[in-house]
C-alpha positions in Angstrom: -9.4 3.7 -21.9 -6.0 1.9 -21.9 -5.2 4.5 -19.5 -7.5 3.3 -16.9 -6.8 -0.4 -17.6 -2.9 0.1 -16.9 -3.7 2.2 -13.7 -6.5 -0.5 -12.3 -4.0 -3.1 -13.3 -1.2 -1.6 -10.1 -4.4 -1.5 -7.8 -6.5 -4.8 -8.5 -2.9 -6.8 -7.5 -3.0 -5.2 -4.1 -6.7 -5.9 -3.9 -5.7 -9.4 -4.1 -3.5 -9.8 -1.7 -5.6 -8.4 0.5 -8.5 -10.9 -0.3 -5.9 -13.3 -0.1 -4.9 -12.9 3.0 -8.5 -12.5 4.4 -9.3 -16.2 2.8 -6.2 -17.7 4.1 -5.4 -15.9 7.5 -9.0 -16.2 8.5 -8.4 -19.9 7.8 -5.3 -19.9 9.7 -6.7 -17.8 12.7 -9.2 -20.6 13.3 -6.8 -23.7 13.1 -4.2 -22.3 15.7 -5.6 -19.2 17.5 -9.2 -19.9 17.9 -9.1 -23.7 18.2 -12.8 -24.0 18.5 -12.8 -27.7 18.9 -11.2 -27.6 22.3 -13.1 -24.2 23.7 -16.6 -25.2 22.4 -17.6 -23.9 25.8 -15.4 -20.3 25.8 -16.8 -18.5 22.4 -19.6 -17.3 21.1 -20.8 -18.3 18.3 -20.8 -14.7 16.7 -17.2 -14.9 16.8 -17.0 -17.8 14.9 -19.3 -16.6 12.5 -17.5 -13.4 12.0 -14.1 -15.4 11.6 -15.8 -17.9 8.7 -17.5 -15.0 7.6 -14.3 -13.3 6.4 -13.0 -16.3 5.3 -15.3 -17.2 2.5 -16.3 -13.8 1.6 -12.2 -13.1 1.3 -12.1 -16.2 -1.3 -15.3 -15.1 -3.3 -13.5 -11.5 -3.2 -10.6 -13.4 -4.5 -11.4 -14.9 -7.1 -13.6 -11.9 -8.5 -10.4 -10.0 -8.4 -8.4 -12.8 -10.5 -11.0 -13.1 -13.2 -11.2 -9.3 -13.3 -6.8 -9.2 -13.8 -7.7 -11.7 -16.5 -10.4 -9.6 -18.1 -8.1 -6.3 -17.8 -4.9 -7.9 -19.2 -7.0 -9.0 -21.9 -8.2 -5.4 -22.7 -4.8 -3.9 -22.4 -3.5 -6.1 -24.8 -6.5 -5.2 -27.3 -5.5 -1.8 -26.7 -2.0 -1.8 -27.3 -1.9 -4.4 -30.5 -5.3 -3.4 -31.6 -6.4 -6.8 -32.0 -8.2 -9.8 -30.5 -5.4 -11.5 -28.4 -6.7 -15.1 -28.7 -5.8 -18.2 -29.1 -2.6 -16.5 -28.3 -2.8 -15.7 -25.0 -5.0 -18.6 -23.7 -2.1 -20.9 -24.2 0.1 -18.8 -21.4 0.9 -19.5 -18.2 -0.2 -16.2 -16.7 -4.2 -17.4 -18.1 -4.2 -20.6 -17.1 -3.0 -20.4 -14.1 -5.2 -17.6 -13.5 -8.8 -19.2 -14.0 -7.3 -22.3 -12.4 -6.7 -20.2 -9.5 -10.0 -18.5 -10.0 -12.0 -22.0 -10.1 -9.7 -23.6 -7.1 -10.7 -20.3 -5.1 -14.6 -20.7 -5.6 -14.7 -24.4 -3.9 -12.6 -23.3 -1.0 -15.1 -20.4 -0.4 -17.9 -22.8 -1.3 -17.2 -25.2 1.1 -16.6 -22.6 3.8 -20.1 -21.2 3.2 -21.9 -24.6 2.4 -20.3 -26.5 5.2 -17.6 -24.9 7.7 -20.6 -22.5 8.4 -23.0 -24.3 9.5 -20.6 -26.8 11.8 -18.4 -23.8 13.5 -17.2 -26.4 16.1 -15.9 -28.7 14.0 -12.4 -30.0 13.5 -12.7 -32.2 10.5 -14.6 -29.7 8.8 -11.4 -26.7 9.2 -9.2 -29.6 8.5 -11.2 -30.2 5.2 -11.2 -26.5 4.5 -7.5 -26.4 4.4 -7.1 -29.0 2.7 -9.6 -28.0 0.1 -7.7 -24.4 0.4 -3.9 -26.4 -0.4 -4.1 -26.6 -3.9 -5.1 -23.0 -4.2 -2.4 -22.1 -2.0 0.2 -23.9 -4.2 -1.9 -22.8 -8.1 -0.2 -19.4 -6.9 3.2 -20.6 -7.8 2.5 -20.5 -11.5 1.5 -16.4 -11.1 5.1 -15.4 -9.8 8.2 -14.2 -10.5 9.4 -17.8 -10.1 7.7 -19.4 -12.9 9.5 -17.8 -15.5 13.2 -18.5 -13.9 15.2 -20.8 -15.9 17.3 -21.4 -13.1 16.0 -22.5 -9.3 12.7 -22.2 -11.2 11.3 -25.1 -8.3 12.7 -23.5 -5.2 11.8 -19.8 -6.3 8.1 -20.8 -7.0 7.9 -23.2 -3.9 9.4 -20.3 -1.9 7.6 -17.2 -2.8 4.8 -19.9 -2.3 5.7 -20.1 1.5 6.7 -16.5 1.9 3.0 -15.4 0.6 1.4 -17.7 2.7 3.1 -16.6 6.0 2.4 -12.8 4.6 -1.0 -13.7 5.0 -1.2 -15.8 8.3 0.2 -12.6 9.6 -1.6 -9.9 7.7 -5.0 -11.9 8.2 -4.6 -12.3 11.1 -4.4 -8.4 12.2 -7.3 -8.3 10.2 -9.0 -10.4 12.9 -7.8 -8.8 15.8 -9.7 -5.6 14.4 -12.8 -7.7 13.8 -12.2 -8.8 17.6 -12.0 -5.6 18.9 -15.2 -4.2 16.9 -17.4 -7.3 18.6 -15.8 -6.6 21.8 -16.5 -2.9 21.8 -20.2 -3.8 21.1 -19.9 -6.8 23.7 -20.7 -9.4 21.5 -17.9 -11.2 22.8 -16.9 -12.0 26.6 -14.3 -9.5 27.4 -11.7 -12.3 28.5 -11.6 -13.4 25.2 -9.9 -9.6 24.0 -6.6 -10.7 26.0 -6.5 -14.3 25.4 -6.6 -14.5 21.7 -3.9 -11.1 22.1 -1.5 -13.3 23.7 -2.5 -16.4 21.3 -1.6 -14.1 18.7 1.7 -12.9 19.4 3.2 -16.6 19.4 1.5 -17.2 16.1 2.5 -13.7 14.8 6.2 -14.7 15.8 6.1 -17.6 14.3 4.6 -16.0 10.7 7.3 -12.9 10.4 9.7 -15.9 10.7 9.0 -17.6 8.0 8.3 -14.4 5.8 11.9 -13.4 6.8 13.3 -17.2 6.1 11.7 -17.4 2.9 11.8 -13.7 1.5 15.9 -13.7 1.9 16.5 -16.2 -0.6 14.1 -14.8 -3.1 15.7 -11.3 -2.6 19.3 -12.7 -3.2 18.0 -14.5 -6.4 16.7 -11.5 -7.8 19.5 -9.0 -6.3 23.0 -9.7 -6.9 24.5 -6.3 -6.2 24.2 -3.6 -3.8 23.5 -1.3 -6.6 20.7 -3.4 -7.9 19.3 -3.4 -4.6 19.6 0.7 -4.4 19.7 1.3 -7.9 16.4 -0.4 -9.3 12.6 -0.4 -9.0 12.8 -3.9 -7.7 15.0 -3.1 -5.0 13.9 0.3 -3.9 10.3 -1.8 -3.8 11.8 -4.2 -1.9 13.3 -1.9 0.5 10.1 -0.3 0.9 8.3 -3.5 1.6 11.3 -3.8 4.3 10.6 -0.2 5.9 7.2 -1.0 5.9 7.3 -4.3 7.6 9.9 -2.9 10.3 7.1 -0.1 11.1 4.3 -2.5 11.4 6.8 -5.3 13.7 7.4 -1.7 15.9 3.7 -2.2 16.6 4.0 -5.3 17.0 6.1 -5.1 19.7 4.0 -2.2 21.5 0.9 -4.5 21.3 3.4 -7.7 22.7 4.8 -5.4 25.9 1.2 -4.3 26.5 0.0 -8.1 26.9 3.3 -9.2 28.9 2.3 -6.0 31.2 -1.2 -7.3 31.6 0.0 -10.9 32.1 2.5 -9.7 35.2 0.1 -6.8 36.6 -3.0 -7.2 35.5 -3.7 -3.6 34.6 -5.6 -3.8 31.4 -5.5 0.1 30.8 -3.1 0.0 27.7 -4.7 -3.1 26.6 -8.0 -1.6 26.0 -7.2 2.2 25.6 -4.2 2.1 23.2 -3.4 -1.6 21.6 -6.9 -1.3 19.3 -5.5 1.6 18.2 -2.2 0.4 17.2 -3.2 -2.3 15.3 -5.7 0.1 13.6 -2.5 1.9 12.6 -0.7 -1.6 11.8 -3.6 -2.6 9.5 -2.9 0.8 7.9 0.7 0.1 7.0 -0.2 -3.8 6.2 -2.4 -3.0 3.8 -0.1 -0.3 2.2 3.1 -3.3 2.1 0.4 -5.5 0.3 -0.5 -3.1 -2.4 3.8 -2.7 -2.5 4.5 -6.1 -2.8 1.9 -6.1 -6.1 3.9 -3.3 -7.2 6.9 -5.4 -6.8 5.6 -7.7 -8.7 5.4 -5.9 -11.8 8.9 -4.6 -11.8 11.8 -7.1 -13.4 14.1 -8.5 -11.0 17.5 -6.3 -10.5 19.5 -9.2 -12.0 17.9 -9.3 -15.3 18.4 -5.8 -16.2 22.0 -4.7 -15.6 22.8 -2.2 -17.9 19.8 -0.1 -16.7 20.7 0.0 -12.9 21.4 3.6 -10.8 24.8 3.7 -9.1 23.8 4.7 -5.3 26.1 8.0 -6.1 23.1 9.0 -8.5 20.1 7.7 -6.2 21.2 9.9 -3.1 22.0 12.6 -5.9 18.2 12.9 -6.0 17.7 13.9 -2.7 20.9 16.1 -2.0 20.0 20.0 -1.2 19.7 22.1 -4.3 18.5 25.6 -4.7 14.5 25.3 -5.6 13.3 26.3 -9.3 11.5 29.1 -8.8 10.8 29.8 -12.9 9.4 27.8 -15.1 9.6 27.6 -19.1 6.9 29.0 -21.1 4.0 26.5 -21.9 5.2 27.2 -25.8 8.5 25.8 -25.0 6.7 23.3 -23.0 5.1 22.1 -26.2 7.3 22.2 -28.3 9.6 19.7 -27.3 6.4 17.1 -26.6 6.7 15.4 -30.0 10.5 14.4 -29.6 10.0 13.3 -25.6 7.2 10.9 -26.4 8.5 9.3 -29.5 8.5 5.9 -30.0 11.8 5.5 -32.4 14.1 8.7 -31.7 13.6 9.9 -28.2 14.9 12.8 -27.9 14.6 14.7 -24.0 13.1 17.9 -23.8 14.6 20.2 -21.2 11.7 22.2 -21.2 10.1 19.3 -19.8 12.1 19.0 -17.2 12.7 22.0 -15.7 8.5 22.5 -15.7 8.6 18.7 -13.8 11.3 20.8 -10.9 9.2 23.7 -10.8 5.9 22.1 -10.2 7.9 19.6 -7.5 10.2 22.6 -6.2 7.0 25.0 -5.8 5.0 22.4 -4.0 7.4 21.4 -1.7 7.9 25.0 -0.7 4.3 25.0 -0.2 4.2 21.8 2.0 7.4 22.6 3.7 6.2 26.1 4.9 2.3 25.1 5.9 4.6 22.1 7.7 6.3 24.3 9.6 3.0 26.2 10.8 1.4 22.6 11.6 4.4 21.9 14.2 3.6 25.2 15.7 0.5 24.8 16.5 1.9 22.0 19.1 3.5 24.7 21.1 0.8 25.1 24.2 1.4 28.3 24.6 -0.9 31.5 24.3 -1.1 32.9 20.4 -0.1 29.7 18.9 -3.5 28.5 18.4 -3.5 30.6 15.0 -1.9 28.4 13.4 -4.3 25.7 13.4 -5.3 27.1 10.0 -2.4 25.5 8.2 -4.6 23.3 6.0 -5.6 26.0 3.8 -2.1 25.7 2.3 -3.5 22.2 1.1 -6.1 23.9 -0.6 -3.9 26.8 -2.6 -1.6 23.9 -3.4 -4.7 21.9 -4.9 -5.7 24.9 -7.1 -1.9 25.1 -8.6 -1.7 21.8 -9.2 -4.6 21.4 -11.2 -3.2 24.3 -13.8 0.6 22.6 -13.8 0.6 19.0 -13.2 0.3 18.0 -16.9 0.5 20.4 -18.9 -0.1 19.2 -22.3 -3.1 18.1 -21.2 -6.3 20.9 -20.9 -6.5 23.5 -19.5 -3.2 24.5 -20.6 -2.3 22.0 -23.2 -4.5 20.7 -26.8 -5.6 17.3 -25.2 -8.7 17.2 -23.8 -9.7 16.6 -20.2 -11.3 13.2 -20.8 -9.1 12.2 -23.7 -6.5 12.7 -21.4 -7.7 11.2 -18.2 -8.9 7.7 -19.8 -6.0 7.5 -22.4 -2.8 7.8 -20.0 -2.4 6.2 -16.2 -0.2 8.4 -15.2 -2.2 11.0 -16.3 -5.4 9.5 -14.4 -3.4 9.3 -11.2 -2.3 12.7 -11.0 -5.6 13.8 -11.6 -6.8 11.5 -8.7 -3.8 13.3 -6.0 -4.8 16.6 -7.4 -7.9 16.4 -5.7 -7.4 14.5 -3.1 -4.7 17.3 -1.9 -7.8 19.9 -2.5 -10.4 17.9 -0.4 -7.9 17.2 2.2 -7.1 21.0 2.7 -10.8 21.5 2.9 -11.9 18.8 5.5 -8.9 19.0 7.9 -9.4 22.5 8.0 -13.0 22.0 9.1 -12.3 19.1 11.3 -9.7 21.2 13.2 -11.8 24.4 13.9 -14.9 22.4 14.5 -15.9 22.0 18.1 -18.0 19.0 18.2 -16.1 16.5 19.5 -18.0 13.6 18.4 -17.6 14.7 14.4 -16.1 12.1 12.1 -14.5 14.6 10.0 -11.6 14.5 11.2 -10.2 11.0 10.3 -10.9 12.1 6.7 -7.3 13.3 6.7 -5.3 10.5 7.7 -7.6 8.0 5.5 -7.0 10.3 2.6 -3.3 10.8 3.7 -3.1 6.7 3.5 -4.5 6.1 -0.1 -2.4 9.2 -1.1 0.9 7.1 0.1 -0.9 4.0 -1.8 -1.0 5.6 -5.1 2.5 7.4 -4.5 3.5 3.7 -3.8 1.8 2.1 -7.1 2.7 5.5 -9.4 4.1 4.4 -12.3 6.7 6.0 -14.6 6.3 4.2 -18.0 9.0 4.3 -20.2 11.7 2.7 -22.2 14.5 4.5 -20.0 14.4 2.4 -17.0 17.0 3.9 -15.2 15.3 7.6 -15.2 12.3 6.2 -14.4 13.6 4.8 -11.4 15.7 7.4 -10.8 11.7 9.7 -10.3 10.6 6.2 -8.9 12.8 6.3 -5.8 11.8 10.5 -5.0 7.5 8.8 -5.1 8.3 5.8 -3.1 10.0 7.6 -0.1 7.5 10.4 0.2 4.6 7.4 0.2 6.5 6.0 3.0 6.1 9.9 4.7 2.8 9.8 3.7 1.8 6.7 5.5 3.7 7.6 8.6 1.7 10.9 8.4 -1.7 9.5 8.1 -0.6 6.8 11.1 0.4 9.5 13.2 -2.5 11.8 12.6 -4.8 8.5 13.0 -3.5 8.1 16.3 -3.3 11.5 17.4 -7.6 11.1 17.4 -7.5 7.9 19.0 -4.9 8.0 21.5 -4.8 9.8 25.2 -1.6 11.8 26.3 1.1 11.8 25.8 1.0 9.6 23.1 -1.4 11.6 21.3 1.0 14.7 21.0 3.7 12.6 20.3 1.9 11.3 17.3 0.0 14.1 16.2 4.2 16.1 16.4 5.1 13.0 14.3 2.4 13.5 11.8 2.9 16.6 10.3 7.5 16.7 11.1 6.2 13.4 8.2 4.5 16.2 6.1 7.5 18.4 6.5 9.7 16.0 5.5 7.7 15.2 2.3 7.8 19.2 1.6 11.8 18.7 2.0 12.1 16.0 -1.0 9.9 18.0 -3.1 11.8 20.7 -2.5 14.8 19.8 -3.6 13.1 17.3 -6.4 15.1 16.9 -9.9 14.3 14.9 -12.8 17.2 13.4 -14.5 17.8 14.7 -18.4 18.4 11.2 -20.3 
């Protein structure tokens, strides 16, 4: 069960972020975008109730989710020392701060629900409410990186402080604007209100991915002091996803910006109802993956403190230059054999055979990927007999069914430990069971949704939701190990291809939504992601120390 505890552990910390920034951007959204007190004549009090009602059900979320990382690093640590970890534990920082967090949470929500509910209109009661929210804001300080510095140990805390808070001014509010569209599509909402708050937005918006930037670069040079620990390093190769990432979402950003400033000069709304929704559908979709990241980042130790275990960049892009694919694999005896030495604690030794079965399965499923790829960029071409080739997505399914046999093979049916044993006792384990399926269900629905003819079927956004959460979990995988520098070194190969993955399942997303051209464009985009993922793969080696 340790297994599972280690794996929830990656997710619950994007989970509360994402509460997080519900809680706090919803608070935020009414200060300075909504404003109620001076429009008490302009919105609807559905509106207002939707906004409060995100913000206090995004605390209550919240603090569920920090009492539940309390509860879970308690049960790993039972696991692991096979004891009772108190008193021990309850005199750290990481538990006090926690339920003091957890306790601070539940008044803010309960003063939203009890009060800011009921008196929508009010100014002193959303002053009260953020002032009531400050000290929860600021109890975060004790949970970071920061609070275990022995230099800058102020600035770092009161920094990553700022740069979370501003993450979630931003990220909540995008949350919003989806909320706005979903009670302006069912005209609950006076339609003015759809391009006002837009533009209201932007300047805020602006303003947020300032201070993220301000605050975020000193961080980042505290805890990176060399371009290799920047390239070479979980924490940096995190932190240059989190920068990828962000530079996506502000590219939709901008599209939703020039959309408004077009409306503002002509007043042709076209884009502004027919394609902005859909980009910040696609915005939330890479906001929410940069949140589950930045958990992820938290869990890794800064570049400076380890040193000694940093990649040189001449071995990162080593893991992605062309080699000839593996197209053999070592017997499952030889497999075996060298298990015992691999996965000792005192006298590791590596197992080639373990390796070269790692390149085969990567090698063969990027071949795989890479060729049903090519078939899905085909079946682009508008031209007569190309249509064939909309039956690409079986290659998800074959790829499913050889996975399932090769992905861990010590494990059954191949190996002596047992399916459950195996699935509950190893996280890594667990979440390549979890992308095994997920890459046998998505062969399965996309190939349904794209011969079906009924254009009102939801089957179709199956595959870029399942594409998404696939990017999430290559984005939280984990590599534990005492060999830092190898794990990262199969890190940084998981972490680019969730980057592909998201940009797959935004491009297929919008492909559904979106009119022409755009919709070719993006649905092109889509799958030239999937081939690219098929390229890595293909050319995928695991490093032998």
């Amino acid at each position: 069960m340790a297994g599972i505890a280690d794996f929830l552990d990656s997710l619950i910390g994007g989970f509360d972020l994402i509460c997080y920034s519900m809680a706090i951007g919803s608070l935020f959204w009414g200060l300075f975008v909504l404003r109620p007190w001076q429009y008490q004549d302009g919105y609807s009090a559905v509106l207002l109730q939707k906004t409060i009602t995100l913000l206090y059900k995004g605390g209550f979320w919240l603090a569920a989710a920090q009492l539940f990382k309390i509860i879970l690093k308690i049960w790993l640590m039972t696991a692991v020392l096979d004891r009772w970890p108190f008193p021990e534990f309850a005199e750290t920082t990481q538990f006090i701060g926690g339920i003091v967090r957890t306790i601070l949470t539940l008044f803010l929500a309960g003063y939203c629900y009890r009060y800011l509910r009921k008196n929508p209109f009010s100014k002193q009661h959303w002053i009260t409410a953020a002032l009531v929210a400050l000290p929860m804001i600021i109890s975060g300080a004790w949970l970071v990186h920061g609070a275990g510095r022995f230099e800058n140990q102020f600035v770092l805390m009161t920094l990553t402080v700022i740069h979370q808070m501003a993450a979630a001014a931003w990220i909540g509010g995008i949350f919003q604007l989806v909320n706005l569209w979903l009670l302006r599509s069912s005209k609950q909402i006076p339609v003015k209100l759809w391009p006002l708050l837009l533009k209201r937005f932007s300047s805020f918006g602006i303003v947020s991915v300032a201070m993220i930037l301000i605050s975020g670069l000193p961080i980042a040079l505290q805890y990176i002091d060399t371009w290799n620990g920047l390239i070479g390093t979980g924490y940096g190769n995190l932190l240059m996803v989190k920068i990828t990432l962000m530079i996506i979402a502000l590219g939709f950003a901008w599209l939703n910006k020039s959309a408004v400033s077009a409306f503002g000069f002509s007043g042709d709304n076209y884009a502004l109802n027919n394609r902005v929704p859909y980009y910040i559908e696609a915005e939330t979709f890479v906001l929410v993956t940069l949140l589950f990241t930045a958990a992820s980042l938290a869990s890794q130790p800064p570049a400076i403190d380890i040193p000694n275990l940093t990649a040189s960049w001449q071995e990162v892009l080593n893991t992605f230059s062309p080699q000839i694919p593996r197209t053999n694999s070592p017997t499952h005896r030889d497999l075996i054999a060298g298990e015992a030495g691999r996965v000792a604690i005192v006298g590791q030794v590596p197992s080639l055979a373990a390796t070269e079965w790692s390149n085969y399965n990567h090698n063969i499923s990027g071949i795989f990927l890479t060729v049903m790829s090519f078939f899905a960029m085909l079946s682009y071409v508008k031209k007569p007999g190309f249509e064939q080739f909309k039956y690409w997505p079986l290659g998800f399914v074959a790829l499913g069914i050889f996975l399932f046999f090769r992905s861990d093979a010590e494990t059954w049916p191949l190996g002596p430990i047992g399916f459950w044993d195996s699935t509950f006792n190893n996280g890594e384990v667990l979440q390549h069971r979890i992308a095994t399926l997920l890459v046998f269900v998505l062969g399965i629905m996309e190939l349904s949704a794209r011969v079906s003819k009924n254009p009102d079927s939801k089957l179709p956004f199956v595959f870029p939701l399942l594409a998404a959460f696939g990017g999430l979990m290559l984005l939280t995988h984990s590599h534990v190990g005492f060999q830092a520098k190898s794990a990262f070194l199969i890190q940084v190969g998981h972490t680019t291809m969730g980057i592909f993955s998201l940009i797959l399942a935004c491009g297929r997303w919008l492909e559904l939504k979106l009119d022409k051209p755009g919709k070719d464009i993006a649905g092109f985009i889509s799958v030239a992601a999937l081939f690219q993922i098929g390229i890595i793969l293909m050319f995928y080696r695991e490093p032998l120390y």
